[in-house]
C-alpha positions as a Python dict, from the first residue, in 0.01 Angstrom:
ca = {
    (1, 'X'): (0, 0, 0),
    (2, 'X'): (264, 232, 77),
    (3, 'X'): (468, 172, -250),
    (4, 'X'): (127, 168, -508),
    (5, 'X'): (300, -143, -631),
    (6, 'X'): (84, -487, -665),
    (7, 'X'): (120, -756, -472),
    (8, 'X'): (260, -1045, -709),
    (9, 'X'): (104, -1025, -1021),
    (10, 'X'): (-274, -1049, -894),
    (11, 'X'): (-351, -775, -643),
    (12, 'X'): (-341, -417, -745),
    (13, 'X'): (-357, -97, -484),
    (14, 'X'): (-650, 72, -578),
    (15, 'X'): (-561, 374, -309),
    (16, 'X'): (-194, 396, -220),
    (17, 'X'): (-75, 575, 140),
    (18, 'X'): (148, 605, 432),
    (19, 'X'): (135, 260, 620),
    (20, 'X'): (190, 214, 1028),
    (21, 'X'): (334, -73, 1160),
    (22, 'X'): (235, -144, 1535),
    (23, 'X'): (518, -344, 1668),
    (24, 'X'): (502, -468, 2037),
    (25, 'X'): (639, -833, 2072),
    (26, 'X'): (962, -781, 1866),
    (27, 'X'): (1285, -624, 2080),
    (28, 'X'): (1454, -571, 1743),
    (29, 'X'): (1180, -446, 1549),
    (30, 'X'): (1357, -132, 1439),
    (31, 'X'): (1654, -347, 1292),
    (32, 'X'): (1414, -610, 1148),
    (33, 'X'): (1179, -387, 926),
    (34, 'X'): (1524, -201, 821),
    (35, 'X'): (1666, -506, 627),
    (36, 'X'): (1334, -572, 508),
    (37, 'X'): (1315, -226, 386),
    (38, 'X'): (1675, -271, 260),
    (39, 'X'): (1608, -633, 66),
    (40, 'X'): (1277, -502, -129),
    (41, 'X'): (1295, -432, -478),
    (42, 'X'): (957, -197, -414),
    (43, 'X'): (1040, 123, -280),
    (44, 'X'): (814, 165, 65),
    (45, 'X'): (700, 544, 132),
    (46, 'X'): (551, 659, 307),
    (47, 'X'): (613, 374, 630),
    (48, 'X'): (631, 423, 991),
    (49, 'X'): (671, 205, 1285),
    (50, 'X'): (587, 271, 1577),
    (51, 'X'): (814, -3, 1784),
    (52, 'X'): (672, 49, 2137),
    (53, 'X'): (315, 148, 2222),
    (54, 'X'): (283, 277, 2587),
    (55, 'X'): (-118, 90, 2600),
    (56, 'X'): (-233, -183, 2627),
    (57, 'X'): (-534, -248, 2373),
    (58, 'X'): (-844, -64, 2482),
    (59, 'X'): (-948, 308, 2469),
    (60, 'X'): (-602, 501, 2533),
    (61, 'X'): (-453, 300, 2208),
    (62, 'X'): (-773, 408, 2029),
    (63, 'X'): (-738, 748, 2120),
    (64, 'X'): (-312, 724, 2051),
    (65, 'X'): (-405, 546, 1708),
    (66, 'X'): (-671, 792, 1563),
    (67, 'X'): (-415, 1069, 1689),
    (68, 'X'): (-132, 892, 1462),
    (69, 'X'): (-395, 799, 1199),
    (70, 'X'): (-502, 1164, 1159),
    (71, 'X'): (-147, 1355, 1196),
    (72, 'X'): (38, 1113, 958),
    (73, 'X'): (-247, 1071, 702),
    (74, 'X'): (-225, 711, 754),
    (75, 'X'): (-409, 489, 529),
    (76, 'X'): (-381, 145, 650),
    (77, 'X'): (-263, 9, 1027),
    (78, 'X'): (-50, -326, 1093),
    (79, 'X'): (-62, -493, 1387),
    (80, 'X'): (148, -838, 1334),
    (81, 'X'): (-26, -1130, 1499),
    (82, 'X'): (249, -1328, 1695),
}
């Protein structure tokens, strides 16, 4: 989503945007999404991750996310499932 590029050859991006990726169970999340970033062919931009999240899931990380979703124009949200 954040490139406008299609995912293999069968799923386009209709509406392109800046991505966030919620990270809370990886220690070297920074690192990891940096080589990722590095080993892509597909330029990713705009991407942010936010690598610690002072809530726990409930109405503060609401509140935090809409702030985020809202000041960074963010299109789409990740939160990896561990």
């Amino acid at each position: 989503m954040a490139s406008g590029h299609a995912l293999g050859a069968y799923y386009r991006v209709l509406l392109s945007g800046a991505v966030l990726v919620i990270e809370q169970d990886d220690p070297a999340a920074a690192a990891s999404v940096k080589d990722v970033l590095r080993l892509s062919p597909v330029p990713f931009s705009p991407y942010f991750l936010a690598p610690r999240v002072p809530y726990t899931f409930g109405l503060e990380f609401l509140q935090w996310l809409e702030g985020q979703i809202r000041q960074r124009d963010i299109a789409a949200a990740v939160i990896p499932r561990r």
